[in-house]
TORSE-437973 format. One record per residue: residue number from 0; x, y, z of N, C-alpha, C in turn. Coordinates in Angstrom, 3 decimals. Atoms other than C-alpha are relative to their C-alpha. Example, Ala and Ser with C-alpha at 12.3 -4.5 7.8 and 13.67 -1.06 7.14 Angstrom:
[0, [0.890, -1.190, 0.000], [12.300, -4.500, 7.800], [0.900, 1.200, 0.000]];
[1, [-0.820, -1.190, -0.060], [13.670, -1.060, 7.140], [-0.770, 1.090, 0.730]];
***
This chain:
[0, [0.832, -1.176, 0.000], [0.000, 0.000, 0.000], [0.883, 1.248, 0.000]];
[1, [-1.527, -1.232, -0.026], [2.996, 2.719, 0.730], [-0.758, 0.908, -0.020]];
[2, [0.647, -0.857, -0.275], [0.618, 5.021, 1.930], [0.605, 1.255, 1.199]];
[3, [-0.344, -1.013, -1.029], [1.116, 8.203, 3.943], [-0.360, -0.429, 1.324]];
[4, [0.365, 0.728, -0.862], [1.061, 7.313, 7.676], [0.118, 1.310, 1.142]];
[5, [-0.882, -0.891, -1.060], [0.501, 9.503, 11.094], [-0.532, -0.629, 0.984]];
[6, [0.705, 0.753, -1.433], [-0.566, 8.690, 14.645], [1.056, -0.040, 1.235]];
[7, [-1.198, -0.293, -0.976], [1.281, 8.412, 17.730], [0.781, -1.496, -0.392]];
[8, [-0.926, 1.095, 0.704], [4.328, 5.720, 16.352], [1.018, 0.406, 1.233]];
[9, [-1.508, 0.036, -0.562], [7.193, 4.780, 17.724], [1.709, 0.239, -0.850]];
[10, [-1.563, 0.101, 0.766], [10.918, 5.581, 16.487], [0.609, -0.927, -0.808]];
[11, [-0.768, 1.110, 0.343], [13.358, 3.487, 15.046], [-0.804, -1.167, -0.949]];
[12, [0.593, 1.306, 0.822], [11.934, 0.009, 13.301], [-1.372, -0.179, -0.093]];
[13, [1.586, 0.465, -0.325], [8.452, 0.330, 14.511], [-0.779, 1.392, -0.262]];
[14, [0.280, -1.691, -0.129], [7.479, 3.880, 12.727], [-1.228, -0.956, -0.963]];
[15, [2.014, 0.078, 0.693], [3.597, 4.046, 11.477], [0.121, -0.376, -1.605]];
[16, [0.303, 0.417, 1.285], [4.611, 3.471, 8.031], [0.695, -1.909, -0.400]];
[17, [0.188, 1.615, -0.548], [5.507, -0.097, 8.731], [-0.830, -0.531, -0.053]];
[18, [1.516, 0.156, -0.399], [2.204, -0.537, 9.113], [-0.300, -0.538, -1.175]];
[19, [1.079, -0.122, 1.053], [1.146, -0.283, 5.474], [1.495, -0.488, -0.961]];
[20, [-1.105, -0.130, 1.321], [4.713, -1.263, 3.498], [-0.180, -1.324, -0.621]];
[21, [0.422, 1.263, 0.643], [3.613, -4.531, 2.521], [1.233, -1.520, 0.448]];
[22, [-1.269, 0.620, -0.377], [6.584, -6.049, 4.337], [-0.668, -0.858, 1.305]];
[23, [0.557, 0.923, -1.217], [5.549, -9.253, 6.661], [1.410, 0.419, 1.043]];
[24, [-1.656, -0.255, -0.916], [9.405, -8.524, 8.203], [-0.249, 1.088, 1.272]];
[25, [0.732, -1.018, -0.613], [7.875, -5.399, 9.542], [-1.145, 0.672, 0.757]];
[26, [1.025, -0.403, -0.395], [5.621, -3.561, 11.838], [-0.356, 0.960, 0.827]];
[27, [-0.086, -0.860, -1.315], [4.293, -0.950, 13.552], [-0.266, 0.010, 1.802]];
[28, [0.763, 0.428, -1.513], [4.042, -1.003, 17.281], [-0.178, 2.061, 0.818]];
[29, [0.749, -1.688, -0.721], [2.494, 1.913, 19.450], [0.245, -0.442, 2.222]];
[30, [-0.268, 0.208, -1.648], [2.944, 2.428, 23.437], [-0.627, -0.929, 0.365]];
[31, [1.411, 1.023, -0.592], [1.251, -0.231, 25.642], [-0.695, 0.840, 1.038]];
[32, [1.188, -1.060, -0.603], [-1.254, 2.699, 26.830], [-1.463, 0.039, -0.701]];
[33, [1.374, -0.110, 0.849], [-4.579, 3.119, 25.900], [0.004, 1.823, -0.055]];
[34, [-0.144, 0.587, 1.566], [-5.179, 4.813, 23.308], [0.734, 0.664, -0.592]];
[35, [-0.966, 0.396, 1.446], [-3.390, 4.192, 20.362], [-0.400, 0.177, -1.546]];
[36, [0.129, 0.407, 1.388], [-3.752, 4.718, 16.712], [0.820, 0.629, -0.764]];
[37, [-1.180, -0.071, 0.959], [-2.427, 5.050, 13.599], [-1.148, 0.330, -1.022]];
[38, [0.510, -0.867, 1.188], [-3.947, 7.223, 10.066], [0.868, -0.535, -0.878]];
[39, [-0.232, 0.170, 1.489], [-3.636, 6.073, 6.535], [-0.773, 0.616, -0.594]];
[40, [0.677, -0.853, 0.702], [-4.372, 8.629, 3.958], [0.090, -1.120, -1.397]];
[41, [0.172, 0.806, 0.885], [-5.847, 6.634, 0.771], [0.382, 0.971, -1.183]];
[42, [0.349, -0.886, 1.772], [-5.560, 9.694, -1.616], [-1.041, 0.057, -0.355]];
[43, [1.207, 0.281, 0.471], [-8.710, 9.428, -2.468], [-1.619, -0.205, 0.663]];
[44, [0.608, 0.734, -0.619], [-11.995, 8.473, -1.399], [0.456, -1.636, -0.567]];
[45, [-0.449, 1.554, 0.202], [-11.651, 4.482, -1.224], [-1.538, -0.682, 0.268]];
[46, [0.482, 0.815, -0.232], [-14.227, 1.842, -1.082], [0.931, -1.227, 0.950]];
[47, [-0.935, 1.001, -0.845], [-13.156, -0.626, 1.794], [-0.779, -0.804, 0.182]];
[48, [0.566, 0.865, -0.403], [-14.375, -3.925, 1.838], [0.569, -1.144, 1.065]];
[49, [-0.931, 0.805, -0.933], [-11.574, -5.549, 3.565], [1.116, 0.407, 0.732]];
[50, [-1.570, -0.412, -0.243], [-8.483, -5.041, 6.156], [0.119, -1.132, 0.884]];
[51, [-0.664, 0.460, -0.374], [-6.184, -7.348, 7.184], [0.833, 0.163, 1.301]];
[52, [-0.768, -0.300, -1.299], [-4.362, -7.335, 10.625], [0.894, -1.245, 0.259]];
[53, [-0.902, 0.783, -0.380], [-1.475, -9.191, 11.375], [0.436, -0.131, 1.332]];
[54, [-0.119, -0.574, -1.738], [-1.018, -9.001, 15.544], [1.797, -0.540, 0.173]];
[55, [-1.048, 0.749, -1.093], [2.279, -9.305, 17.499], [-0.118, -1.162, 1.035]];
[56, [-0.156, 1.001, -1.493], [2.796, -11.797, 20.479], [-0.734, 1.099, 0.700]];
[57, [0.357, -0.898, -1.212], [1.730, -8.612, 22.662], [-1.297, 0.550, -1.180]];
[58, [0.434, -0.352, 0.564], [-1.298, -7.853, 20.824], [-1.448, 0.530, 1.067]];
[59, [0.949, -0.587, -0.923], [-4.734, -5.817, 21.442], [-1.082, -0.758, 0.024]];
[60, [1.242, 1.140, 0.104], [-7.759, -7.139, 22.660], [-1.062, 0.716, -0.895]];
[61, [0.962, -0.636, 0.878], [-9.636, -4.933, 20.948], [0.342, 1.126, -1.152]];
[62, [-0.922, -0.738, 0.912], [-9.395, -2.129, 17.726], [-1.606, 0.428, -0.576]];
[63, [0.926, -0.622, 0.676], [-11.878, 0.093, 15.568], [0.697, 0.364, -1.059]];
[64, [0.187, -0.241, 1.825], [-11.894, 0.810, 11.681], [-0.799, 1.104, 0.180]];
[65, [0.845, -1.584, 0.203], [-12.930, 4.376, 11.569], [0.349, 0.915, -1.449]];
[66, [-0.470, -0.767, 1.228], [-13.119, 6.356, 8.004], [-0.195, 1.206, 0.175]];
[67, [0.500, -0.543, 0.305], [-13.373, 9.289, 6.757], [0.353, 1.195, -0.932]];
[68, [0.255, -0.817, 1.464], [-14.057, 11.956, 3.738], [0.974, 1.011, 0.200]];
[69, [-0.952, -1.004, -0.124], [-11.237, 14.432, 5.053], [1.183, 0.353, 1.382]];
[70, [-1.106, 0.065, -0.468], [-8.991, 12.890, 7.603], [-0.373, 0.341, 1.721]];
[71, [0.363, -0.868, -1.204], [-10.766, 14.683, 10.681], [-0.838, -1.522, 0.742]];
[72, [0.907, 1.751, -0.294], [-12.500, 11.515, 13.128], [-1.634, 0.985, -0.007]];
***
């Protein structure tokens, strides 16, 4: 996807665009605080019928899919 990425990320190996590089090697990770997320800009509007999540060993119990038409929640 190699999409634009923001959100609160971490430094080094685990930065928000990790997230989206299409690289299984890779990933983003975020503090273990609540809450957490991470923004992908599509360019575009997008139709989304599907997303994929790959979890860590330390993963969340829970997560929301939120869109929208200009980036703002």
């Amino acid at each position: 996807m190699n999409r634009p990425v923001d959100g609160v990320v971490h430094t080094g190996r685990f930065v928000g665009s990790a997230a989206v590089d299409g690289n299984a090697g890779t990933r983003w990770s975020s503090a273990a605080a609540d809450p957490q997320w991470i923004s992908v800009d599509l360019g575009s509007s997008q139709s989304i019928c599907q997303v994929g999540l790959s979890w860590e060993t330390a993963y969340a119990t829970a997560y929301q899919l939120q869109t929208s038409p200009d980036g703002t929640p």
